[in-house]
C-alpha positions in Angstrom: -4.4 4.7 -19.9 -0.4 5.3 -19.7 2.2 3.9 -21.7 3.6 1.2 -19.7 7.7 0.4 -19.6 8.6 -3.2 -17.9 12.1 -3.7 -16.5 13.4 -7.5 -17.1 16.7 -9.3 -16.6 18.6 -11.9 -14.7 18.9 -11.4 -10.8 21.5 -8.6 -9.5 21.8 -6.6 -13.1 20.7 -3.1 -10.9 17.1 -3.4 -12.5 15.5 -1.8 -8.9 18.0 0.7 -8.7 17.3 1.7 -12.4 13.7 1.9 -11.5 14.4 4.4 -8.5 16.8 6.7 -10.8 14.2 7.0 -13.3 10.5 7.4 -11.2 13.1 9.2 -8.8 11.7 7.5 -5.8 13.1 5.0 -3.2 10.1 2.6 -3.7 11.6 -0.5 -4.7 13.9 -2.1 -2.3 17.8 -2.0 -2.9 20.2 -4.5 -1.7 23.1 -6.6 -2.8 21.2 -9.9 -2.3 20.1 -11.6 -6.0 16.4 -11.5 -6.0 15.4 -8.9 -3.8 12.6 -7.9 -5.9 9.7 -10.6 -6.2 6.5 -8.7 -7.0 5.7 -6.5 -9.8 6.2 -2.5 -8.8 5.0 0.3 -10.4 5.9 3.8 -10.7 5.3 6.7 -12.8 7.9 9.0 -15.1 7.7 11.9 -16.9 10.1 12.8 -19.9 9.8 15.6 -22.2 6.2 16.4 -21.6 5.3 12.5 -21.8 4.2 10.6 -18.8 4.1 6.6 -18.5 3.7 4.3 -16.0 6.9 2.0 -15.1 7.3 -1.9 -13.4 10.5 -3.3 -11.9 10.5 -7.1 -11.6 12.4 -9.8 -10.1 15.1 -11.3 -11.8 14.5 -13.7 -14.2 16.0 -16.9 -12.8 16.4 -20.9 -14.6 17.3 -23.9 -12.4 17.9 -21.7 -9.2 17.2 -23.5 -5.3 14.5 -20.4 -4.9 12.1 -22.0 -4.3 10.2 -19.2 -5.6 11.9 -19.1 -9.0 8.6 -20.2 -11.0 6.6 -17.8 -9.4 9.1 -15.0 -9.8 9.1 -16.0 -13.7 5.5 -15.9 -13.7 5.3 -12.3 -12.3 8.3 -11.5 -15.3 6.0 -12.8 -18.0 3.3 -10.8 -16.9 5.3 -7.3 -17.2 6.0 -8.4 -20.5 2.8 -9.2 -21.5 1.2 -6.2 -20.1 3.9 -3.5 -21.5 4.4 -1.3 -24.5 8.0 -1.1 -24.4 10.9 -3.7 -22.1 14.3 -2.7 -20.8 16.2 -5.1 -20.8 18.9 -4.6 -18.0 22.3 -6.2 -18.3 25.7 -5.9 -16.5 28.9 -4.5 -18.3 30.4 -5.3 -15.4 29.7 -9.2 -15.5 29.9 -9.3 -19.3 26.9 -11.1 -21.1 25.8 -14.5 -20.0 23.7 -17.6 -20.5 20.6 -16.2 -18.4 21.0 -12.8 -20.5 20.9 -14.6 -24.2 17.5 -16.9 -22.9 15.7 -13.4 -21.5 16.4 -11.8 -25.3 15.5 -15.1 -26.5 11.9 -14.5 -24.5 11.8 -10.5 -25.3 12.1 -11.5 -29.4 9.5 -13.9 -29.2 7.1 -11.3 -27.6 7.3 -9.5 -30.4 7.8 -6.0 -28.2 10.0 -3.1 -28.7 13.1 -4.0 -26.5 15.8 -1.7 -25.5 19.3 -3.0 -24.1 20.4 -1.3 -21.2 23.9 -2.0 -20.1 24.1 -0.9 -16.7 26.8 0.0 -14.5 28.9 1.8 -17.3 29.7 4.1 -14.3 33.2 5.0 -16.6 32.9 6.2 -20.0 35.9 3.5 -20.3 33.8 0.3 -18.9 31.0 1.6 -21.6 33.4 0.4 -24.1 32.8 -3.2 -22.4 29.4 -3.0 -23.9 29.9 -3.6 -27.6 29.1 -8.2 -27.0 25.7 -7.4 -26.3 25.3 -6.7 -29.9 25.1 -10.3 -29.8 21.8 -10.4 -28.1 19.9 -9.1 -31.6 18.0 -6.2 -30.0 19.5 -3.1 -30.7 21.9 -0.9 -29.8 22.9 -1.1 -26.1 22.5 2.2 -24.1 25.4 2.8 -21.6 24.0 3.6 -18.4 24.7 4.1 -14.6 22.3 3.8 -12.4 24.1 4.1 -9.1 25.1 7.7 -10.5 22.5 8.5 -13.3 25.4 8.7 -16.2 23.2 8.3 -19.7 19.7 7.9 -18.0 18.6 11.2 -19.7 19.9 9.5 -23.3 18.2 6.4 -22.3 15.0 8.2 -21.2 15.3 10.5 -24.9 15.4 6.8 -26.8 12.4 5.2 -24.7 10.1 8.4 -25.1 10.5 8.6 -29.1 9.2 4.3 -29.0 5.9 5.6 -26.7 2.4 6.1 -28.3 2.0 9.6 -27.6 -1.6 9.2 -28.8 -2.6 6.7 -25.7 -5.1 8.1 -23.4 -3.7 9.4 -20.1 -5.8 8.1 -17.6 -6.5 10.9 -15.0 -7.6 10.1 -11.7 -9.9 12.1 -9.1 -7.9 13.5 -6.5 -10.8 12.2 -3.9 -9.9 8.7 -5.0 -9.5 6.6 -2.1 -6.9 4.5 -1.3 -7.5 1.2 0.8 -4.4 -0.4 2.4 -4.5 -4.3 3.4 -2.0 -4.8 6.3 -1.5 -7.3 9.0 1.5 -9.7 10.0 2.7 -11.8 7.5 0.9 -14.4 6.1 -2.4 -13.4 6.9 -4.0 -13.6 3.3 -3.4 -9.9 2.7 -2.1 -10.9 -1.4 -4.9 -13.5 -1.7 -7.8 -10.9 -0.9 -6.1 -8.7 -3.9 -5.7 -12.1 -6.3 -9.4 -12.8 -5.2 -11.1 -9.2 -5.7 -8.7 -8.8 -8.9 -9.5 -12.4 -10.4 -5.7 -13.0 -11.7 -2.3 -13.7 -9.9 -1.2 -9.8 -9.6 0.9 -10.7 -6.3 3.1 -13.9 -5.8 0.8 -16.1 -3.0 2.6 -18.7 -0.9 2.5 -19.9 2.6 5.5 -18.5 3.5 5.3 -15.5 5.6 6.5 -12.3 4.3 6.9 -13.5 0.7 5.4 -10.0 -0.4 8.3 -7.7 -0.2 7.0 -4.3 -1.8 3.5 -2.7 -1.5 1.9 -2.7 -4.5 -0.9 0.0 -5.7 -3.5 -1.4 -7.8 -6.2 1.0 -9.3 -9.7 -1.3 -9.4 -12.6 0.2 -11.1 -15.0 -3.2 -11.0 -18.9 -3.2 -10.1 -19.2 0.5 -9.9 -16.1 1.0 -6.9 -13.4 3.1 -8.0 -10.5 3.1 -5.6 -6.9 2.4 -4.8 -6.2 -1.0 -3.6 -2.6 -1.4 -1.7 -1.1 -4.2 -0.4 1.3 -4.4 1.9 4.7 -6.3 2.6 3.6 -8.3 6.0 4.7 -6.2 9.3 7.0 -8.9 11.8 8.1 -7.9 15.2 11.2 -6.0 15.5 12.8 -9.0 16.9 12.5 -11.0 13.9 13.4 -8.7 11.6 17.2 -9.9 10.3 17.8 -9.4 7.1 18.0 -5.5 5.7 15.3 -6.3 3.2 12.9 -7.0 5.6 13.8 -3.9 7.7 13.1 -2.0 4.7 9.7 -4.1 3.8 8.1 -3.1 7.8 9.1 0.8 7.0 7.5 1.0 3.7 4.1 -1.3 5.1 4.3 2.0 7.9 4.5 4.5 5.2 1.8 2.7 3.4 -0.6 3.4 6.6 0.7 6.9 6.6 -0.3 7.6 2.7 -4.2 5.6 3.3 -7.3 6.9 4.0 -8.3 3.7 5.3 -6.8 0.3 6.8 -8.1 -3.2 6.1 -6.9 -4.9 9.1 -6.3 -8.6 8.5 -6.9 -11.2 11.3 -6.4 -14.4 10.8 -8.8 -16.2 12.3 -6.8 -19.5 13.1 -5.2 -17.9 15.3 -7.1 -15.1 16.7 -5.8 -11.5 17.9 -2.2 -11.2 18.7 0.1 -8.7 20.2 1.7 -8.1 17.0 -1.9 -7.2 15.5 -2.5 -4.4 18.5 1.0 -3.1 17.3 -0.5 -2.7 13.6 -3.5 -1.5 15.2 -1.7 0.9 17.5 0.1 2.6 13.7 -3.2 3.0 12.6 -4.5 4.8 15.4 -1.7 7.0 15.6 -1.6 8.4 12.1 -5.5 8.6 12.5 -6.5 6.3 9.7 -10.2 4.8 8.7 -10.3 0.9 10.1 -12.3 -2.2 8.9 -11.0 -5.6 10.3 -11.5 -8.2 8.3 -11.3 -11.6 9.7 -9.9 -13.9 7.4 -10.0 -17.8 6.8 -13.1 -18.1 9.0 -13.8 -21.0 5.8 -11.1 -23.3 8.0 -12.8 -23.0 11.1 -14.7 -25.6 12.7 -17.3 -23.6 14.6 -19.0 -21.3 12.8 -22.3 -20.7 14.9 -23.7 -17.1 15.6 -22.7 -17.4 19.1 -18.7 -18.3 18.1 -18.7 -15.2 16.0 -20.0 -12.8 18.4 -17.5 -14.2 20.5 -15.1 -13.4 18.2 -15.7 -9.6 17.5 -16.5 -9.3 21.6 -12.7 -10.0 22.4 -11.8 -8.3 18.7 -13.6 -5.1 20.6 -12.3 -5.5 24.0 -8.5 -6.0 22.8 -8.6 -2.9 20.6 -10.7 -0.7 23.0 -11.0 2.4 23.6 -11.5 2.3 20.1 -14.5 -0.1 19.1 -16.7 1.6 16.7 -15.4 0.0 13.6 -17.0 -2.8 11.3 -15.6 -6.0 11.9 -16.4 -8.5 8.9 -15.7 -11.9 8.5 -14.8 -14.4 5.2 -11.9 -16.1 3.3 -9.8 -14.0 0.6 -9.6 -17.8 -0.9 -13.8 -18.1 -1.3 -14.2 -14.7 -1.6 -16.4 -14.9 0.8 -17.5 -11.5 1.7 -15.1 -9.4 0.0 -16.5 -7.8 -1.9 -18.9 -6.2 0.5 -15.3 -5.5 2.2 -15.0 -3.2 0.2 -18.2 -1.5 0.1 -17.5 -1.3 4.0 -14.4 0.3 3.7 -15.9 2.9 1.2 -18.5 3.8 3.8 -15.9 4.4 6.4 -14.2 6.4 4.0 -17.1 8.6 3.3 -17.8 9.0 7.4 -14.1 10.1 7.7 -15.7 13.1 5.3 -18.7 14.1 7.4 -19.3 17.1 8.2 -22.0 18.4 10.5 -23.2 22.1 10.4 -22.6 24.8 13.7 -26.1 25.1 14.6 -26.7 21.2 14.3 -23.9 20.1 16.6 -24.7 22.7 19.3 -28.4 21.4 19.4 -27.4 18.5 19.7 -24.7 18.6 21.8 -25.0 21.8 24.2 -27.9 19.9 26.1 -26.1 17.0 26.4 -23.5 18.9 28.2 -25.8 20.8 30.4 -27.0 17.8 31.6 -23.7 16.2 32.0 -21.5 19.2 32.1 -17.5 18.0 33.2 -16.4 17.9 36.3 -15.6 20.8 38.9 -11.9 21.1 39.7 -11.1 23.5 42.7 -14.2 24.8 42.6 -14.4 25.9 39.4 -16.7 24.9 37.4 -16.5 24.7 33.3 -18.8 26.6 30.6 -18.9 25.5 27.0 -20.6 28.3 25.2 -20.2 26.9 21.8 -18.8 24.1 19.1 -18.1 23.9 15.8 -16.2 21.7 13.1 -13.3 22.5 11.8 -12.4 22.5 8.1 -10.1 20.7 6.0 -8.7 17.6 8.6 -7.7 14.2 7.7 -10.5 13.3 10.5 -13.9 14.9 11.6 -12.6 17.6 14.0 -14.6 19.6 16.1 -13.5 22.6 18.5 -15.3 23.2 22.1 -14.8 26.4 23.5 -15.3 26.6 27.1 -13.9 28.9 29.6 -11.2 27.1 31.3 -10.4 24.3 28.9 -7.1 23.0 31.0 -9.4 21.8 33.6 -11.0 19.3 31.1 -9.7 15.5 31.7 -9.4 12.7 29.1 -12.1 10.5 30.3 -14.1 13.5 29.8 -13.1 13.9 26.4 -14.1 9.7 25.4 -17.2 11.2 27.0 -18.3 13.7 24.6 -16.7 11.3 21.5 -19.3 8.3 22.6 -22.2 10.9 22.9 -21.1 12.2 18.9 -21.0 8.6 18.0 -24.9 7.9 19.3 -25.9 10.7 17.1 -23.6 10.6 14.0 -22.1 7.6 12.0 -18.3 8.1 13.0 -18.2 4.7 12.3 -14.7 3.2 11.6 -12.8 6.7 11.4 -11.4 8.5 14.5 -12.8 12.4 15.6 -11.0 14.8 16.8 -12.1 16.6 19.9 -10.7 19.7 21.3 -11.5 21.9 24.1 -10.0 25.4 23.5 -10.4 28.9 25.7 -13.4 31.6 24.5 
């Protein structure tokens, strides 16, 4: 597997901006609030030949009123547990304080090679400001500017040369597939990664929205190999006040964008909600595989046959026309069920790659039209001559060619897609149906 870097330091030192200069990305969230970043993020760099994985955390904080300081610390310890090499982030601009001298304190203990990285030298002449974090007892501080990249190249020539070149780089199938949990905030979307990961990889509290970033975690357990991502909690326009948060409902859109398929998470205390048809509404648009996945049913009181069925009926009716996805349900806190969540979601990623031969789908399909055929407009009546599936779509596709293909109405359209769906397992990805002139 990769080298991996960990960026530590007290809150507000540009650690997150640091991260985006180097893995030259905008993944981790950027403002001029202390402790923006609470989660562990990771990228990937490439220097000189030499590629290695790298994790911004959030800022290592003592007797603060966060509430979420211990956790935040927690998620800091990790990184440094888990990498071959720390940066160490301080600010020439705020000199070296109290908070800096117990984070070297913890960095010397761990035994790891540390690099000082005094940030915000945007002036050769504030570099000079540097020299008192000699003090610290790790090295040689390396003048950098994140903002405006001055020194990152030096900085990145120094980290390369501490890197094990000899450390396996881990190569991954380009037809991995990549699984995104997303629902409003405070649905259980970190627990069911906690849970089918068996450690604290995400911060998990009961406040909504406390994951900020979406985090890509690779799990190769029981035989599954595929991308796990979970999402910073999508909240209704309305409520979204502070920038960070702005920023958190973008990146959980971009997240459904990059998937192959969506674990929708309902939480089942509180049933389906508008705000759910909105998430559900993303995913339809950018075409995406589906599972829902109620959660929590371990807290509800009625658990008959007949209360679930009632469930998934008005589950079904509020998503419609779309209902032919799975619709499981468990607790990410028992992990009840999750882990054939998963093998779900691999099955609906493996019907989003059917594909059905020319001479199969027309018969199959040609007599269903015949018998049905669409309906006359203005006395013209429609012909399909032949079908086929196109190649290479993010979706099962599949091109009708008829002779007068303007004439052919939407409901007829839903038509033909129920009639593929008796006879092929579409089930859980949208198709694609066309009618095109011959």
């Amino acid at each position: 597997m990769n080298n991996l870097v960990a960026i530590v330091g007290r809150p507000n030192t540009g650690k997150s901006t640091l991260f985006n200069r180097l893995t030259q990305s905008r993944q981790a969230i950027v403002t001029d609030i202390a402790g923006t970043t609470r989660d562990r993020l990771y990228g990937k760099v490439t220097w000189n030949g030499l590629e290695f994985s790298l994790v911004d955390t959030g800022g290592w904080i003592v007797n603060s009123d966060d509430i979420l300081e211990d956790e935040i610390n927690k998620q800091v310890k990790i990184a440094i547990e888990e990498a071959d090499v720390i940066l160490l982030v301080v600010d020439v601009m705020s000199g070296l304080t109290d908070l800096d001298s117990v984070a070297a304190q913890l960095l010397r203990r761990s035994g790891k090679p540390v690099v000082v990285v005094a940030n915000k030298s945007d002036t050769h002449k504030i570099g000079y400001q540097a020299a008192e974090f000699y003090s610290l007892g790790l090295g040689d501080p390396f003048n950098v500017s994140s903002i405006n990249g001055l020194g990152t190249g030096d900085l990145l020539d120094h980290l390369v040369t501490k890197l094990n070149r000899e450390k396996e780089v881990e190569e991954l199938d380009s037809d991995t597939p990549k699984f995104a949990v997303v629902g409003r905030p405070n649905a259980g979307k970190s627990s069911l990664v906690n849970s089918l990961l068996d450690e604290d990889r995400n911060i998990v509290t009961n406040i909504p929205g406390t994951t900020r970033d979406s985090i890509h975690t690779h799990y190769t357990k029981f035989g599954m190999n595929f991308y796990l991502i979970d999402t910073a909690g999508i909240r209704k326009k309305g409520k979204v006040d502070e920038d960070l948060e702005y920023y958190s409902v973008i990146r959980s859109i971009r997240v459904i964008e990059e998937a192959d398929v969506c674990i929708l998470m309902l939480d089942a205390t509180r049933g389906i909600e508008s705000q759910d048809l909105n998430i559900f509404s993303l995913i339809q648009k950018n075409r995406k595989g589906l599972v829902v996945f109620v959660n929590k049913w371990d807290t509800v009181e009625d658990k008959s046959n007949e209360s679930m069925k009632f469930f998934e009926k008005t589950i079904r009716f509020r998503l419609a026309p779309f209902t032919d996805f799975p619709i499981l349900f468990g607790s990410a806190t028992t992990k009840q069920r999750i882990l054939k969540l998963m093998d779900v979601a691999k099955e609906v990623y493996v019907n989003k790659k059917t594909r059905i031969s020319t001479s199969i789908l027309n018969e199959e399909m040609l007599p269903v039209i015949d018998a049905t055929p669409p309906p006359s407009n203005k006395g013209k009546y429609i012909k399909v001559k032949y079908i086929t599936q196109l190649r290479d779509t993010q979706v099962p596709s599949f091109v009708f060619f008829c002779n007068l293909p303007q004439y052919i109405k939407e409901p007829y359209k839903r038509f033909i897609e129920n009639r593929m769906r008796e006879k092929w397992n579409f089930t859980g990805t949208p198709i694609n149906i066309f009618f095109r002139e011959k």
